[in-house]
C-alpha positions in Angstrom: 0.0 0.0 0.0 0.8 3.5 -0.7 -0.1 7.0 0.4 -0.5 9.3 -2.7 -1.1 12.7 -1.6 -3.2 11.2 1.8 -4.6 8.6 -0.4 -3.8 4.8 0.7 -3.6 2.9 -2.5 -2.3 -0.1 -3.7 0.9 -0.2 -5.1 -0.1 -1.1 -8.7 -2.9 1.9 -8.9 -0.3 4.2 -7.1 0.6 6.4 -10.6 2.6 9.3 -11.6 2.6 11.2 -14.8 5.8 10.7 -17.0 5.8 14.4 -17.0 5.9 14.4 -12.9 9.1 16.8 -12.4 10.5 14.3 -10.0 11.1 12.2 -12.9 11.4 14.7 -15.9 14.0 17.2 -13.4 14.9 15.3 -10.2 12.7 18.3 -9.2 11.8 16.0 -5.5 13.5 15.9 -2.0 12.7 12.6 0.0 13.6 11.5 3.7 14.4 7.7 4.3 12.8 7.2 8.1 13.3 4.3 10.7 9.8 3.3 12.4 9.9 0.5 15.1 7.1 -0.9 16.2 4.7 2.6 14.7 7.2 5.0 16.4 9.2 7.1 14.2 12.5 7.4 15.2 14.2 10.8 15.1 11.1 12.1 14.0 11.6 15.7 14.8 14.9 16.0 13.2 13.7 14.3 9.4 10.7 17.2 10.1 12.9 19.9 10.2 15.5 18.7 7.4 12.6 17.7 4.7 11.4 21.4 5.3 14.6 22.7 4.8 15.1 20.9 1.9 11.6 22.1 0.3 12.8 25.4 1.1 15.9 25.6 -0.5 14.5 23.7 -3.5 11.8 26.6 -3.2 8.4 24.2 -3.1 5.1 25.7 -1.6 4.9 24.0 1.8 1.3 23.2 2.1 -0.1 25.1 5.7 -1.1 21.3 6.3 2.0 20.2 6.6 2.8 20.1 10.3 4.9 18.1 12.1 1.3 16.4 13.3 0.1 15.6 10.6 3.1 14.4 8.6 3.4 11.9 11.7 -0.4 10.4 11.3 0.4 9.8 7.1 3.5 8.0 8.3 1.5 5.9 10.6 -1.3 5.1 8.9 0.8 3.6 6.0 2.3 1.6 8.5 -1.2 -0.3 9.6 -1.8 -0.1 5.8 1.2 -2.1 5.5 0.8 -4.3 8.9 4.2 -3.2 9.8 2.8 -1.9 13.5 4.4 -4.2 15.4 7.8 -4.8 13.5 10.6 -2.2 11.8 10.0 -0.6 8.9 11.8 1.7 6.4 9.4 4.8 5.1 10.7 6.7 2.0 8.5 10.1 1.7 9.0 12.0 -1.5 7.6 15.1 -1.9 7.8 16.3 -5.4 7.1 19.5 -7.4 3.5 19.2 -9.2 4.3 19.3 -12.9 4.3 22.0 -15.8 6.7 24.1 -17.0 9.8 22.9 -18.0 13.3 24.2 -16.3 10.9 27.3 -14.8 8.1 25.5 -13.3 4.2 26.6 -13.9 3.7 26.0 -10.0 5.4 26.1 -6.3 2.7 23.5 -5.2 4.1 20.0 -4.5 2.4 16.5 -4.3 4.3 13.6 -1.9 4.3 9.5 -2.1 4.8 7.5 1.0 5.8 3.7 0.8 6.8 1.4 3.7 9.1 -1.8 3.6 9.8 -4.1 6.2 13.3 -3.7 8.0 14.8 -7.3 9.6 16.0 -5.9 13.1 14.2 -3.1 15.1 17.6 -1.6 16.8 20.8 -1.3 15.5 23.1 -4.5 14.9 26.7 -4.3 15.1 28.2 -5.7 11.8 31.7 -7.3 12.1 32.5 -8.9 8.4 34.5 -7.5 6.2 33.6 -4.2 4.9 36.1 -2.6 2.2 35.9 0.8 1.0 37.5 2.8 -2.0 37.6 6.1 -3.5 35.5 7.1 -6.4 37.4 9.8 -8.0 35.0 9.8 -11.7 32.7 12.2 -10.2 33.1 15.1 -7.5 30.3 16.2 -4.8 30.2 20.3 -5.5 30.5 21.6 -1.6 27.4 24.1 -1.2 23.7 24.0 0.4 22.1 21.8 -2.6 24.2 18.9 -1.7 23.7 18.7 2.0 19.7 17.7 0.9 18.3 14.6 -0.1 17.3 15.4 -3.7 16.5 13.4 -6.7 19.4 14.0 -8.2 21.7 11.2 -6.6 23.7 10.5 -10.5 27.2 10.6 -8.6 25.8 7.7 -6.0 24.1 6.1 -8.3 27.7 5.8 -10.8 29.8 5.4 -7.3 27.4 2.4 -7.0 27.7 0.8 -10.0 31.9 1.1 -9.7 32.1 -0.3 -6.4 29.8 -3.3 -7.6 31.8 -4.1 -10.7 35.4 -3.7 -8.4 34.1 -5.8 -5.4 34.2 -3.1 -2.9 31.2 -2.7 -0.3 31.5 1.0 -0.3 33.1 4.4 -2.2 33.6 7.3 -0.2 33.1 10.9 -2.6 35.5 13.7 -3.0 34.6 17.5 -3.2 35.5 19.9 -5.7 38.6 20.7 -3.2 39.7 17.0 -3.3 38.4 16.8 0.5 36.5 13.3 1.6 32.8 14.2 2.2 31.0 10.7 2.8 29.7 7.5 1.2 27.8 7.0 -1.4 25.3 5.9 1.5 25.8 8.2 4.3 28.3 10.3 6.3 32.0 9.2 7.5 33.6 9.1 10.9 37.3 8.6 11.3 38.9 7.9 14.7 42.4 8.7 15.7 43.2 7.8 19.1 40.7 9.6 21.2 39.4 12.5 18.5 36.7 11.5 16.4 36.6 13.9 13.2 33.9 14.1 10.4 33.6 16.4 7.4 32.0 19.4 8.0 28.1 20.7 6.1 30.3 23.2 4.3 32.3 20.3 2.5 28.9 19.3 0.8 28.1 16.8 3.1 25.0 15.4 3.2 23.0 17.0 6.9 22.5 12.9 8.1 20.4 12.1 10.7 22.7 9.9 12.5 25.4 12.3 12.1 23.4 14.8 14.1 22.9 11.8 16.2 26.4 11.4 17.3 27.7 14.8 17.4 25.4 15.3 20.1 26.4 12.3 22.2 30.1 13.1 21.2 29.6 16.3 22.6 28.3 15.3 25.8 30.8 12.5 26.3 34.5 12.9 27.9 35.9 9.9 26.4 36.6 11.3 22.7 37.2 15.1 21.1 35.1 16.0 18.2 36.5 17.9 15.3 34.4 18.7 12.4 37.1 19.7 10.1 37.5 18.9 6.3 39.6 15.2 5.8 42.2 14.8 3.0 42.0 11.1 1.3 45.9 10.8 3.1 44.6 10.5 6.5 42.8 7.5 6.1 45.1 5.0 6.2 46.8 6.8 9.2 42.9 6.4 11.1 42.8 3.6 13.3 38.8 3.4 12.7 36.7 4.6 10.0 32.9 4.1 10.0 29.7 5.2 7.9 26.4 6.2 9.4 22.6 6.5 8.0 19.2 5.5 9.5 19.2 2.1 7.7 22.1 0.8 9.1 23.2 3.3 12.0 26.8 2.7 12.1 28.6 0.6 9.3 32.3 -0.1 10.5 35.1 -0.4 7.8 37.6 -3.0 7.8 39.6 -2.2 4.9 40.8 0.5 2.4 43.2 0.0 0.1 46.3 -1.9 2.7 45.1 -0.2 5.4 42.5 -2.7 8.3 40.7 -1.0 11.0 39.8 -2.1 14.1 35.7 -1.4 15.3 36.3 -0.5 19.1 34.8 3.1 19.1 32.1 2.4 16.6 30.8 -0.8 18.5 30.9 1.6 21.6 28.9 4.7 19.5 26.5 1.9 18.6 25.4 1.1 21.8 25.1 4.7 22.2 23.0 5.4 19.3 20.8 2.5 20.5 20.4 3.9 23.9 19.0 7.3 22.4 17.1 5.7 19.7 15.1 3.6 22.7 14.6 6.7 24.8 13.7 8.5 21.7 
């Protein structure tokens, strides 16, 4: 099932035009959510950052669109679903409502909700091998358009296809400045001893949930230093931990990149962190 502007329908009657501007401009933002067992985890932070990101792509946000009553069209696709008592992963898309062509006819926007099931409800620790490399085809331009989720994901989607056909699990991007930004699936941690650094928004890095997530329990912890400061691809194989976050997986250690294997201590530890916080909610 599928909610189509309010409207649960099933998935085969859920249809877009082929001149919807999602799909003719990558004219759409979306948020990926965690729900566990019909709570909505992080729920006030995806809020904010989906209205931020209709903002800068300059969409009408309906005067309906409060944090309310975004919450019950999450939820009742859930029951739609039967995914009330078990995880789930929500992808809402909100999209501008076609005409036009580069200068739309409209500001007003239309949004799709789908639900999939999600195996675990908390965060797993994952311990097998996980090797990384740099994708140097395609930069991420530093700036406010890439810190949003648009549709316009052509350098994750190529990253994607590279790491498939070269066996790696992962590509992290480069900026414009040659600077590391993230993944191709979410932000990037390195540890050095005790200081924990990660890129900073101005680097083009996407604003991650779970980033935001663990800044603030790095910043309220004694046991690491936080830097956000921009990371050259030379540092990493002087890291003695590297690790990827998003809401999917929470925290994705790395084993390997290039010669260089990385230990897990301070990401296992951050897990049980995240965990905590995700349970208190």
């Amino acid at each position: 099932m599928i909610n189509l502007d309010g409207k649960i329908v099933e998935l085969e009657n859920a249809k877009l035009s082929v001149l919807n501007r999602g799909f003719a401009y990558g004219d759409s933002v979306f948020e990926t959510i965690r729900v566990i067992n019909g709570k909505i985890m992080f729920w006030e932070d995806h809020y904010f950052r989906l209205m931020a990101s209709m903002r800068i792509m300059r969409m009408e946000i309906p005067s309906s669109f409060s944090p309310e009553f975004l919450e019950q069209e999450i939820k009742e696709i859930i029951e739609a679903n039967d995914l009330s008592n078990s995880a789930a992963r929500i992808k809402f898309a909100v999209y501008r409502l076609q005409g036009g062509y580069y200068t739309p006819a409209t500001r007003d926007i239309g949004y799709v909700i789908s639900a999939e099931e999600m195996e675990n409800s908390f965060y797993l620790f994952n311990e097998e091998k996980y090797e990384i490399e740099l994708f140097k085809d395609h930069y991420v331009t530093s700036g406010l358009l890439s810190t949003i989720k648009s549709n316009n994901r052509a350098v994750n989607v190529l990253g994607s296809i590279y790491a498939s056909e070269n066996g790696y699990d992962n590509c992290l991007l480069l900026n414009e400045k040659k600077s590391v930004v993230e993944a191709l699936n979410g932000n990037l941690f390195l540890v050095k001893g005790n200081t924990i650094k990660t890129p900073p928004i101005t680097d083009g890095v996407l604003n991650g949930i779970i980033r935001k997530q663990l800044l603030n329990i790095l910043k309220k912890t004694d046991e690491y230093t936080l830097e956000e400061t921009s990371i050259s691809p030379f540092e990493l194989q002087k890291a003695d931990e590297l690790f990827i976050t998003n809401v999917a997986k929470g925290i994705q250690p790395v084993s390997k990149y290039r010669k260089k294997e990385y230990a897990h201590k301070v990401s296992k530890d951050l897990l049980s962190k995240l965990n905590v916080k995700a349970r208190l909610g």
